[in-house]
PDB file of N, CA, C and O in Angstrom:
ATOM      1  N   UNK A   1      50.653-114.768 -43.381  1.00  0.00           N
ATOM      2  CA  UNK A   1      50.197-113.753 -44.309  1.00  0.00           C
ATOM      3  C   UNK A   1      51.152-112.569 -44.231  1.00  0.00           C
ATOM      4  O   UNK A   1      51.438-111.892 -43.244  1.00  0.00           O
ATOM      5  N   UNK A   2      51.597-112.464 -45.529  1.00  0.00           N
ATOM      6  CA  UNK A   2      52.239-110.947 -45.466  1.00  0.00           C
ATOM      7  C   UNK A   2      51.796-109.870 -45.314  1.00  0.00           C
ATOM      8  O   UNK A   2      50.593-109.765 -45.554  1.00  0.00           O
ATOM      9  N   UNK A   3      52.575-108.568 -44.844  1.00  0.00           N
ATOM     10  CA  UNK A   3      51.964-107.585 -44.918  1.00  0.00           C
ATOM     11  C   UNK A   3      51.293-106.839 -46.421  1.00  0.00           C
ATOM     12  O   UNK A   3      50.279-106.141 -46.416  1.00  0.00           O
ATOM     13  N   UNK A   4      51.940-107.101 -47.404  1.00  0.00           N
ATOM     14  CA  UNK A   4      51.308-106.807 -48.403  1.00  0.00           C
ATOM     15  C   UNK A   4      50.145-107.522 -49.057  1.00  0.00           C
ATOM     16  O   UNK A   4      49.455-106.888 -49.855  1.00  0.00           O
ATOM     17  N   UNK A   5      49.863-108.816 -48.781  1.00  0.00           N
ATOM     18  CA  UNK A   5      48.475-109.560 -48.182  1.00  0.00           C
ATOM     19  C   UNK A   5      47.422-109.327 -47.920  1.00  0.00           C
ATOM     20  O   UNK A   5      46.317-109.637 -48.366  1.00  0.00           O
ATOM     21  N   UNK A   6      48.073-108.295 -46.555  1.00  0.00           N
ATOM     22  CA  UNK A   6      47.199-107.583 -45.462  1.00  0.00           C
ATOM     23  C   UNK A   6      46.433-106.583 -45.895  1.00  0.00           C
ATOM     24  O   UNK A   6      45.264-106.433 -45.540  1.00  0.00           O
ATOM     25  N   UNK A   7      47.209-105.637 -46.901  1.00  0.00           N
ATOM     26  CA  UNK A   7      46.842-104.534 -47.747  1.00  0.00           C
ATOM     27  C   UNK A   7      46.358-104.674 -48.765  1.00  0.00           C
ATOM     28  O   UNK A   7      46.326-103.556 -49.278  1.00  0.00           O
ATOM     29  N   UNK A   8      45.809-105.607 -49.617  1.00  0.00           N
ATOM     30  CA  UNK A   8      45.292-106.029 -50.593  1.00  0.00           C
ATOM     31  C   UNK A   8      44.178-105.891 -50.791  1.00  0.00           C
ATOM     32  O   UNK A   8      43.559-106.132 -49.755  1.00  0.00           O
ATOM     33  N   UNK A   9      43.358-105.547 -51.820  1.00  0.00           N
ATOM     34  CA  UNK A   9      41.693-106.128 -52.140  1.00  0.00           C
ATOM     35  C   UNK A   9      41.813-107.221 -52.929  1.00  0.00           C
ATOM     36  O   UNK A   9      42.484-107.454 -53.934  1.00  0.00           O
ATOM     37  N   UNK A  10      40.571-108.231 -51.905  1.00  0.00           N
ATOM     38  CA  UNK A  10      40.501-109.030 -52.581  1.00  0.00           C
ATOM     39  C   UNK A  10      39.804-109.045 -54.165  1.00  0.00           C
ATOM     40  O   UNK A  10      39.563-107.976 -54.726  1.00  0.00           O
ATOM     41  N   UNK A  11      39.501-110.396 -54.838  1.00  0.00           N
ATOM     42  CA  UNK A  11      39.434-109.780 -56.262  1.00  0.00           C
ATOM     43  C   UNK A  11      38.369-109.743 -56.228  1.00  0.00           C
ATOM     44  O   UNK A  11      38.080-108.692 -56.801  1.00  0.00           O
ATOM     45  N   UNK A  12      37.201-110.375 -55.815  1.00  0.00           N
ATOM     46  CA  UNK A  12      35.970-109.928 -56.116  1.00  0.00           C
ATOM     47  C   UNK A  12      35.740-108.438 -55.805  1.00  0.00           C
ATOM     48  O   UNK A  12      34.794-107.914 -56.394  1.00  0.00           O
ATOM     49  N   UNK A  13      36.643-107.498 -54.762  1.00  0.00           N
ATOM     50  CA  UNK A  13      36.365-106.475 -54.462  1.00  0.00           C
ATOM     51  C   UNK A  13      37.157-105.585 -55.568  1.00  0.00           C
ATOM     52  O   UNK A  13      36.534-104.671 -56.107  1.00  0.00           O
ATOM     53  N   UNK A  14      38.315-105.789 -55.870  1.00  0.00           N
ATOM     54  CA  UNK A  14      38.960-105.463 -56.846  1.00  0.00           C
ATOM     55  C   UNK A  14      37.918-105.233 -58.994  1.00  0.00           C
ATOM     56  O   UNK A  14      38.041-104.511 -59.983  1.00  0.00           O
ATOM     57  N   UNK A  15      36.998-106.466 -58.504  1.00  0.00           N
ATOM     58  CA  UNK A  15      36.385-106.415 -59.671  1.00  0.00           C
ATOM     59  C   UNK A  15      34.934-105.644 -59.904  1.00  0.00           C
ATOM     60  O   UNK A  15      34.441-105.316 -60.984  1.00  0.00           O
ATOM     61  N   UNK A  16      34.482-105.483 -58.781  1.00  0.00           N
ATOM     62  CA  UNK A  16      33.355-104.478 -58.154  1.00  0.00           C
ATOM     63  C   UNK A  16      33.202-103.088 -58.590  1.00  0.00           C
ATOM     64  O   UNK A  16      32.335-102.482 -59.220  1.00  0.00           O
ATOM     65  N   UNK A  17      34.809-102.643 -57.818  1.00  0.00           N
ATOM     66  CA  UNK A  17      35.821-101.116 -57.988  1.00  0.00           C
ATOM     67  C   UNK A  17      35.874-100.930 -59.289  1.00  0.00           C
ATOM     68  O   UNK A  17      35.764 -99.881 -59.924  1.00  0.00           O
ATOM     69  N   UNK A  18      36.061-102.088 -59.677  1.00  0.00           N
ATOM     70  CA  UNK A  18      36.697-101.643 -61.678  1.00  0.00           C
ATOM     71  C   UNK A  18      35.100-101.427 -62.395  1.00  0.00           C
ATOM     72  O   UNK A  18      34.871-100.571 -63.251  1.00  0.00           O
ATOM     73  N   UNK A  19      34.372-102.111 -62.008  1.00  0.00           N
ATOM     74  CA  UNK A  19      32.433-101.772 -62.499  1.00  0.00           C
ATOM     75  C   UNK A  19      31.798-100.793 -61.850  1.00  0.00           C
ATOM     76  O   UNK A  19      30.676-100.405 -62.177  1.00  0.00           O
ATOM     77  N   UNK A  20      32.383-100.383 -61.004  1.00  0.00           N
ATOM     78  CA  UNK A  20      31.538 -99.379 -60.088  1.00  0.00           C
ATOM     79  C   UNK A  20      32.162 -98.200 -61.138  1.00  0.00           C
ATOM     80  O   UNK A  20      31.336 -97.802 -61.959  1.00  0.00           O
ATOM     81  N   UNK A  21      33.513 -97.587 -61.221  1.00  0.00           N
ATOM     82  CA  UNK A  21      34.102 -96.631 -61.526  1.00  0.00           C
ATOM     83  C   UNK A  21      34.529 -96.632 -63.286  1.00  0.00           C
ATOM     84  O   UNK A  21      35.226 -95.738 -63.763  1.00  0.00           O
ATOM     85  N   UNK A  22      33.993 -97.759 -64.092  1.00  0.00           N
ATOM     86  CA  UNK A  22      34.479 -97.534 -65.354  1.00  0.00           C
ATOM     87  C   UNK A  22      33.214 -96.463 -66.069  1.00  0.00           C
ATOM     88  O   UNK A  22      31.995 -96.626 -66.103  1.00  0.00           O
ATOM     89  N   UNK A  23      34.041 -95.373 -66.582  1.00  0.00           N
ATOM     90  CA  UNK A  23      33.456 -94.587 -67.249  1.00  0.00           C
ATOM     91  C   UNK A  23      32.346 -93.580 -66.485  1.00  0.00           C
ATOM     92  O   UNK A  23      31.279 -93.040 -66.775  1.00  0.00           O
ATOM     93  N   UNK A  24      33.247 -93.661 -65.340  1.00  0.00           N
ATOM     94  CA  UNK A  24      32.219 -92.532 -64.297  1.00  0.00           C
ATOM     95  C   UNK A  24      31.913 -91.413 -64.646  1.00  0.00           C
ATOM     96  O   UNK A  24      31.829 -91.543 -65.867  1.00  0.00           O
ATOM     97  N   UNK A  25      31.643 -90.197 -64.372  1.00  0.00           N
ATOM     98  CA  UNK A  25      31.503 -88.986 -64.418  1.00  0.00           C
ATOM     99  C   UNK A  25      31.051 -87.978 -63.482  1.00  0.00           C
ATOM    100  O   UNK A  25      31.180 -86.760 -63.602  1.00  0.00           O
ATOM    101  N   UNK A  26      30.403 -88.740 -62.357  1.00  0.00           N
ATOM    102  CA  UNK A  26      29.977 -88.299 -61.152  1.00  0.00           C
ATOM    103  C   UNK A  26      31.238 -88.783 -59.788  1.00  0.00           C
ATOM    104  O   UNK A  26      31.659 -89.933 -59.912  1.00  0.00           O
ATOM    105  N   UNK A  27      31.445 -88.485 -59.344  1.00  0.00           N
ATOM    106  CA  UNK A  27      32.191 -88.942 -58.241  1.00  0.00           C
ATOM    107  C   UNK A  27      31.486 -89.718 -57.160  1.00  0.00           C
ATOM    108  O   UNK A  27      30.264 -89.657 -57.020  1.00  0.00           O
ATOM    109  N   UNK A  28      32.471 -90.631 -56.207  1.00  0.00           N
ATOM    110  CA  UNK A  28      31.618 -91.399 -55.361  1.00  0.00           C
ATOM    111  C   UNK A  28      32.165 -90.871 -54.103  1.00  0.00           C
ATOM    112  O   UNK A  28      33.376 -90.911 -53.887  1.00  0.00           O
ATOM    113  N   UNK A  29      31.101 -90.247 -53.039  1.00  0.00           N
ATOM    114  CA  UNK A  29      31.345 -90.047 -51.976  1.00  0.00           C
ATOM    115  C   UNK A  29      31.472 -90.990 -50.803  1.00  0.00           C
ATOM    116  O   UNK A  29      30.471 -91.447 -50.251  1.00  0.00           O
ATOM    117  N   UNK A  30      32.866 -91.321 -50.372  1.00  0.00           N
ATOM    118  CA  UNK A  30      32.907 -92.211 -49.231  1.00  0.00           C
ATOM    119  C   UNK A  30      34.135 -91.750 -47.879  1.00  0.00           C
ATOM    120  O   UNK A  30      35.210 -91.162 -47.995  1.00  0.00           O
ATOM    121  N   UNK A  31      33.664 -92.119 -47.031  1.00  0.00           N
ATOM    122  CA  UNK A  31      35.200 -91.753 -45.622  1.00  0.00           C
ATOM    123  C   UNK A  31      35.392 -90.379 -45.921  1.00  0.00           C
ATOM    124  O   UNK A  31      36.523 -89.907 -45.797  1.00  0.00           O
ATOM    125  N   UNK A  32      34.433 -89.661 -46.304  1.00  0.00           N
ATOM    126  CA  UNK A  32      34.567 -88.262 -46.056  1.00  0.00           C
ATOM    127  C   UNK A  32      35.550 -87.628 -47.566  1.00  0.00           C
ATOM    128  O   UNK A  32      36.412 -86.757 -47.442  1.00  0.00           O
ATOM    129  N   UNK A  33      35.354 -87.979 -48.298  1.00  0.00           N
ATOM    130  CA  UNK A  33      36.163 -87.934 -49.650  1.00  0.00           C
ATOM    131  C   UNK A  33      35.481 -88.111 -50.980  1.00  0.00           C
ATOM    132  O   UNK A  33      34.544 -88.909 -51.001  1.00  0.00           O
ATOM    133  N   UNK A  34      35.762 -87.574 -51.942  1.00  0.00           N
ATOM    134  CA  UNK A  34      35.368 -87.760 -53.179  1.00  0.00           C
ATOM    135  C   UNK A  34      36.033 -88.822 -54.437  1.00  0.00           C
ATOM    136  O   UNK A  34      37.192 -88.582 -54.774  1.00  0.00           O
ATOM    137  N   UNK A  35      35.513 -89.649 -54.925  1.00  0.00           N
ATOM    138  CA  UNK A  35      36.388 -90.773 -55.896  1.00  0.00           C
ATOM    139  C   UNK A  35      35.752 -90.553 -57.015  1.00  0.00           C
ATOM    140  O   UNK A  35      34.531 -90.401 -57.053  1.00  0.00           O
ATOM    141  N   UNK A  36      36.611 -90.506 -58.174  1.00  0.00           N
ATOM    142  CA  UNK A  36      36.231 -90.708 -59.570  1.00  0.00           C
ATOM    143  C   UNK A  36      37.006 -91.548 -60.241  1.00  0.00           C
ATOM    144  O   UNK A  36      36.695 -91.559 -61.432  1.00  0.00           O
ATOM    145  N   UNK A  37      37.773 -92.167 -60.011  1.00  0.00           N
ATOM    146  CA  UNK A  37      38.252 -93.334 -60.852  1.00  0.00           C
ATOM    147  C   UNK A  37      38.744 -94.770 -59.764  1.00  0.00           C
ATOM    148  O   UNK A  37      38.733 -94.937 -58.544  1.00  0.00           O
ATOM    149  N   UNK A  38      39.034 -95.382 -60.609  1.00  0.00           N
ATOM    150  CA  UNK A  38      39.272 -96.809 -60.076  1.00  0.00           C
ATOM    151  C   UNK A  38      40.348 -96.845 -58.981  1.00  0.00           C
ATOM    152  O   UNK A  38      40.277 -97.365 -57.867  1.00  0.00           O
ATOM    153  N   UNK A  39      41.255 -96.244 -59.492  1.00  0.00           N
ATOM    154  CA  UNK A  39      43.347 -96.310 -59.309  1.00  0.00           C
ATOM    155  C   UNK A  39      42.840 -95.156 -57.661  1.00  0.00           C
ATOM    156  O   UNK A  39      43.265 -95.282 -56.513  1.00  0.00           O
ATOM    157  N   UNK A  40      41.807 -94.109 -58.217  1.00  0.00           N
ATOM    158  CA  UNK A  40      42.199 -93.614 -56.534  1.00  0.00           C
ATOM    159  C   UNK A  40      41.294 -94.057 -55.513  1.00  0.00           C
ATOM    160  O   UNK A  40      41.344 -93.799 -54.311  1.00  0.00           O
ATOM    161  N   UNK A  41      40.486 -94.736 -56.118  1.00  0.00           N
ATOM    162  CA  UNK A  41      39.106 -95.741 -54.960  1.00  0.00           C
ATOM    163  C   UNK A  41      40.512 -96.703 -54.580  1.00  0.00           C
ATOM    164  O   UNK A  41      41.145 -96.279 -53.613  1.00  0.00           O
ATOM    165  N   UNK A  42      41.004 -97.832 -55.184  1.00  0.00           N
ATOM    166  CA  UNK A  42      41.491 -98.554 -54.993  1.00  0.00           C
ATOM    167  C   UNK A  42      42.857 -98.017 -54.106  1.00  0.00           C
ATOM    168  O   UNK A  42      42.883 -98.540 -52.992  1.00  0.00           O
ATOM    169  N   UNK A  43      43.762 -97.275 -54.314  1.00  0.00           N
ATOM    170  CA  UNK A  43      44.650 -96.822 -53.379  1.00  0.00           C
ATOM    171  C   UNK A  43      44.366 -96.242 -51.861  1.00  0.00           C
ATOM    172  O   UNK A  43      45.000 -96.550 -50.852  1.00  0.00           O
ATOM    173  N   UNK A  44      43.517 -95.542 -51.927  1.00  0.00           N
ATOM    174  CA  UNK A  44      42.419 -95.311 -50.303  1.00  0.00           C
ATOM    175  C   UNK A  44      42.362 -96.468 -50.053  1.00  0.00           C
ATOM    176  O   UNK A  44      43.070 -96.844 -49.119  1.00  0.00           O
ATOM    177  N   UNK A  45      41.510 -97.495 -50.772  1.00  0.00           N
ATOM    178  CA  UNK A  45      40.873 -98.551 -49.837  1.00  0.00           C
ATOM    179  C   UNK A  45      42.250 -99.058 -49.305  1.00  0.00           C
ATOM    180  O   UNK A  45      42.284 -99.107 -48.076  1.00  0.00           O
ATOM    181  N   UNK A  46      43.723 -99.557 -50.122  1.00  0.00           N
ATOM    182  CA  UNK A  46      44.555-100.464 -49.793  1.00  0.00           C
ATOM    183  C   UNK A  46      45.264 -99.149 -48.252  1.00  0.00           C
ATOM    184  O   UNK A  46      45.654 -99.610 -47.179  1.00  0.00           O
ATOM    185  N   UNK A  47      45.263 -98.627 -48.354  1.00  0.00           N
ATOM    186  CA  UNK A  47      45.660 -97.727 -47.051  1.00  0.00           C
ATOM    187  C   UNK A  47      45.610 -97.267 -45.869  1.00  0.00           C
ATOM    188  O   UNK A  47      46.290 -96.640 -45.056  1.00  0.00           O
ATOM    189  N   UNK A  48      43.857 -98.121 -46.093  1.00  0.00           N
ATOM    190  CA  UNK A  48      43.481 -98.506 -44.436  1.00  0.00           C
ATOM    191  C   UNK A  48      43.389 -99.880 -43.556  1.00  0.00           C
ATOM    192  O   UNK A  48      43.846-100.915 -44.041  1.00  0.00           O
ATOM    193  N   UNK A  49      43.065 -99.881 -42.850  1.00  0.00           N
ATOM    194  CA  UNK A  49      43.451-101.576 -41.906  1.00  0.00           C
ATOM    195  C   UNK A  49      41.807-101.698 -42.346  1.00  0.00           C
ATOM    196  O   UNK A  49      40.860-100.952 -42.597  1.00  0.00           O
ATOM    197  N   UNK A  50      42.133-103.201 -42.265  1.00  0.00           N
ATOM    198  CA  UNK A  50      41.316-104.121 -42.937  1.00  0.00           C
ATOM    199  C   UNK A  50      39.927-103.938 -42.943  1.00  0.00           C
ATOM    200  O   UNK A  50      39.085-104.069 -43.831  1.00  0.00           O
ATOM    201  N   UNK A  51      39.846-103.500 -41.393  1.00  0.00           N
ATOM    202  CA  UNK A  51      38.488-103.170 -40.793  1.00  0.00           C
ATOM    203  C   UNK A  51      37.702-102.261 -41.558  1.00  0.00           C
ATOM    204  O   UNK A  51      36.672-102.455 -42.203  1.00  0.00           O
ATOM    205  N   UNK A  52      38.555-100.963 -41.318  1.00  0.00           N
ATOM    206  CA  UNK A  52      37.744-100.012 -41.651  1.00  0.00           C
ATOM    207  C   UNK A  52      37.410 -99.789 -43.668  1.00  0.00           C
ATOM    208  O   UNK A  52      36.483 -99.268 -44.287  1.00  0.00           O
ATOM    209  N   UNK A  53      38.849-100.570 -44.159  1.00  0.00           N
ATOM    210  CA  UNK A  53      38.847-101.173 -45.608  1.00  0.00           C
ATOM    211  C   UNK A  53      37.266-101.541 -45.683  1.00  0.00           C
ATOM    212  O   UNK A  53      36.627-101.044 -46.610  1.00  0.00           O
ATOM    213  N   UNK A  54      36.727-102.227 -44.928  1.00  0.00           N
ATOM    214  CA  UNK A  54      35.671-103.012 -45.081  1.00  0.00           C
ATOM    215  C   UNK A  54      34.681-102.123 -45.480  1.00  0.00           C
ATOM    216  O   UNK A  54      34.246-101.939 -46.616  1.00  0.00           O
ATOM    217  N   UNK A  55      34.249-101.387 -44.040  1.00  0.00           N
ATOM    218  CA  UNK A  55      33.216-100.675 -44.162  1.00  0.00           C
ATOM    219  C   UNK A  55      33.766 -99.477 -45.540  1.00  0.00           C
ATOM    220  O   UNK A  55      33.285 -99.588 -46.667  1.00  0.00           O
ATOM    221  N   UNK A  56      34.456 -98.760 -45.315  1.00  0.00           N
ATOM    222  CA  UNK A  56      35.000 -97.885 -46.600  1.00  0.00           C
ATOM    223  C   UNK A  56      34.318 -98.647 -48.375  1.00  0.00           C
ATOM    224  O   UNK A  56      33.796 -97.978 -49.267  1.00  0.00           O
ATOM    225  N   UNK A  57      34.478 -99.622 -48.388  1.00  0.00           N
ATOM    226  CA  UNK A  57      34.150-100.251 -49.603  1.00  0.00           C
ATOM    227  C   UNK A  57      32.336-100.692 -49.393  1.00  0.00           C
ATOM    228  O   UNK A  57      31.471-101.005 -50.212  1.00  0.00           O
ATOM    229  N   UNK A  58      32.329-100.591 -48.482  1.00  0.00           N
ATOM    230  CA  UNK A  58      30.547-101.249 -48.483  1.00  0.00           C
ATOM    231  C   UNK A  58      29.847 -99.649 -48.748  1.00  0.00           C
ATOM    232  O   UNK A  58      28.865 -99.478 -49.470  1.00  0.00           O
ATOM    233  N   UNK A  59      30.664 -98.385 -47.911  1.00  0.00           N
ATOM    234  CA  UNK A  59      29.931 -97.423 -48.409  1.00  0.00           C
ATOM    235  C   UNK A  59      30.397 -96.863 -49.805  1.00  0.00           C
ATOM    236  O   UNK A  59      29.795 -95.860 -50.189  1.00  0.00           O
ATOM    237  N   UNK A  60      31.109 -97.228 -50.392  1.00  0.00           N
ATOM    238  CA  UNK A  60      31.439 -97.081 -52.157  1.00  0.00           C
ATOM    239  C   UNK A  60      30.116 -97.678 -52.879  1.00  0.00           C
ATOM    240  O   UNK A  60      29.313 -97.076 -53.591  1.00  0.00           O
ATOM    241  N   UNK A  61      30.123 -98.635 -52.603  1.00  0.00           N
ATOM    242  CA  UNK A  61      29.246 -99.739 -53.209  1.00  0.00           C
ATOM    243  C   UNK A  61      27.708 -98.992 -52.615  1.00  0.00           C
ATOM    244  O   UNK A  61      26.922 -98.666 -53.505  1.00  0.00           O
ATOM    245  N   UNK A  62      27.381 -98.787 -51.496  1.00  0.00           N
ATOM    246  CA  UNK A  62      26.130 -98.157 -51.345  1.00  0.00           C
ATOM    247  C   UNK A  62      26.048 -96.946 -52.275  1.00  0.00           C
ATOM    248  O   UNK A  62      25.157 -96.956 -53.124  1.00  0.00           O
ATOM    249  N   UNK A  63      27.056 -95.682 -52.192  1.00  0.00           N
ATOM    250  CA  UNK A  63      26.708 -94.728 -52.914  1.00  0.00           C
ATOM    251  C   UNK A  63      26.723 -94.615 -54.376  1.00  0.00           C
ATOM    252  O   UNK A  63      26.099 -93.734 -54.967  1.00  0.00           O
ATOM    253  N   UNK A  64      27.388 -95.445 -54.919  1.00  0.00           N
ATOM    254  CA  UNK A  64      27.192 -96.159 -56.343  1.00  0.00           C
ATOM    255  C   UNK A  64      25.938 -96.496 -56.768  1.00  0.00           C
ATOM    256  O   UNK A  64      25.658 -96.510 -57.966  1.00  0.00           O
ATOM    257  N   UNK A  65      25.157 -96.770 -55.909  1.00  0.00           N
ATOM    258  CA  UNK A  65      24.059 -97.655 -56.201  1.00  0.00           C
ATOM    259  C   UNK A  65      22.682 -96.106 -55.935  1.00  0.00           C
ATOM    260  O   UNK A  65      21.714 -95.914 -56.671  1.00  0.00           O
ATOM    261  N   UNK A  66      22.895 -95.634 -55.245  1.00  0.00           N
ATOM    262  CA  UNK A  66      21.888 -94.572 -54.485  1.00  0.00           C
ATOM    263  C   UNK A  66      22.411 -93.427 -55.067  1.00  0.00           C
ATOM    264  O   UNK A  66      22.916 -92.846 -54.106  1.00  0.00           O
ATOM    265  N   UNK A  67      22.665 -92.512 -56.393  1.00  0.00           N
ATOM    266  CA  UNK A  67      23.479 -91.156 -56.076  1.00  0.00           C
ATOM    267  C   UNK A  67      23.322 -89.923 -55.479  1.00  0.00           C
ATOM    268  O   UNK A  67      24.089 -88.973 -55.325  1.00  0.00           O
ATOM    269  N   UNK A  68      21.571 -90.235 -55.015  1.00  0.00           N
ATOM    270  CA  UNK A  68      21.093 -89.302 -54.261  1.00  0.00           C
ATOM    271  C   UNK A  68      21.580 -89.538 -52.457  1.00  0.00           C
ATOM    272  O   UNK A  68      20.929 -88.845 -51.676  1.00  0.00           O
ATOM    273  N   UNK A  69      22.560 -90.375 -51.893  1.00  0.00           N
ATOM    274  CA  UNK A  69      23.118 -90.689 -50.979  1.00  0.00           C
ATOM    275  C   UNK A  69      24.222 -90.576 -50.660  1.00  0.00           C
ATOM    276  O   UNK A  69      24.828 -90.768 -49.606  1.00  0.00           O
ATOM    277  N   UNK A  70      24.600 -90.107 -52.037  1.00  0.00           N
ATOM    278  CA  UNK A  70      26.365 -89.538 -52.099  1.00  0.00           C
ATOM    279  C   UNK A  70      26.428 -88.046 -52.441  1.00  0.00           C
ATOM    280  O   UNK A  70      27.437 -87.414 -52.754  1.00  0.00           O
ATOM    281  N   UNK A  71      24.990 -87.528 -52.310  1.00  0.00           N
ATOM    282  CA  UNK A  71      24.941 -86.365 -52.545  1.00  0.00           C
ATOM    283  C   UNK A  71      24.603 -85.501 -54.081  1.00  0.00           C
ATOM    284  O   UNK A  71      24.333 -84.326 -54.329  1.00  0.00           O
ATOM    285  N   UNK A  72      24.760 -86.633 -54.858  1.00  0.00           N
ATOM    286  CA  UNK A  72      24.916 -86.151 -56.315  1.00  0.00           C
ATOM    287  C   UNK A  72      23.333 -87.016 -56.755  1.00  0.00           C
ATOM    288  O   UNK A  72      22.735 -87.904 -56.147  1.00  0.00           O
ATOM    289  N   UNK A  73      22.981 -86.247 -58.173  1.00  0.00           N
ATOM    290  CA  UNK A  73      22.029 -86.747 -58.574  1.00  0.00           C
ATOM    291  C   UNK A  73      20.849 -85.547 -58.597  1.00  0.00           C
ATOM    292  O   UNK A  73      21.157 -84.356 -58.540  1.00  0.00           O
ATOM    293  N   UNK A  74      19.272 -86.079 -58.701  1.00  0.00           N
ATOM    294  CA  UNK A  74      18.249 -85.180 -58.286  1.00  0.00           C
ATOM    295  C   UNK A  74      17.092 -85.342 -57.646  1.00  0.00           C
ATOM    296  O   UNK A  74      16.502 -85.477 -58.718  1.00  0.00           O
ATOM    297  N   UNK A  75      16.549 -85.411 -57.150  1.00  0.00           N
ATOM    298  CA  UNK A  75      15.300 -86.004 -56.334  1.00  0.00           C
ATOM    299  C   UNK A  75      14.252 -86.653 -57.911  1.00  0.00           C
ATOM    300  O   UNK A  75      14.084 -86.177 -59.034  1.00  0.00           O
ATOM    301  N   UNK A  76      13.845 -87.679 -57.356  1.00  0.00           N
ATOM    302  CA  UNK A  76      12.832 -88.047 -58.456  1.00  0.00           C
ATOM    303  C   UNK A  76      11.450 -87.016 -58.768  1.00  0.00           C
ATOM    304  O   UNK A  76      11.252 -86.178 -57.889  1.00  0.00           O
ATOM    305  N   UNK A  77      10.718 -87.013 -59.660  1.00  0.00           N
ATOM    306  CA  UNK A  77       9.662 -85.850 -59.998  1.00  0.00           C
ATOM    307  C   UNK A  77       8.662 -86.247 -59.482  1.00  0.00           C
ATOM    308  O   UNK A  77       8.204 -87.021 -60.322  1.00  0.00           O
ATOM    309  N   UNK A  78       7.665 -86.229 -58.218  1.00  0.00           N
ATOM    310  CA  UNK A  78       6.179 -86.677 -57.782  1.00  0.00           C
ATOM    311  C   UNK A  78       5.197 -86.084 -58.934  1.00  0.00           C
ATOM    312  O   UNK A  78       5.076 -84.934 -59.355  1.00  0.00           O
ATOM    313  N   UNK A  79       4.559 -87.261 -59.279  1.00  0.00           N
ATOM    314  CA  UNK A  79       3.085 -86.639 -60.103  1.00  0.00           C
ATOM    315  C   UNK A  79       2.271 -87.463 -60.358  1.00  0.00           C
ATOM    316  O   UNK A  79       1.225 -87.143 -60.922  1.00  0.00           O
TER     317      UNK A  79
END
């Protein structure tokens, strides 16, 4: 395996990134950072070792999903 291999997302993760971030408007908080588009989620992720690539993308994908967990959003209304 090459090193540029090594640095890669794979495509299902690659295709995730591109649905998570098309037509965002909120940013996604992950690794201590803010993301709003695809090109700079995807350049972070390829920049770290594999490992921490990992977790880095599982918490994209969590705060995508939760925006009250990435900080953004509003509490739901009790009534």
């Amino acid at each position: 395996m090459s090193e540029q291999d090594d640095q890669s997302l794979s495509r299902p993760q690659r295709r995730l990134l591109r649905r998570i971030y098309n037509g965002r408007t909120v940013p996604i908080m992950a690794d201590g950072k803010s993301f709003l588009t695809f090109k700079a989620a995807s350049q972070h992720l390829q920049s770290l070792a594999p490992e921490a690539r990992d977790i880095v993308f599982a918490e994209m994908k969590n705060n995508a999903k939760d925006p009250l967990e990435s900080g953004h959003g509003s509490a739901p209304e009790e009534g």
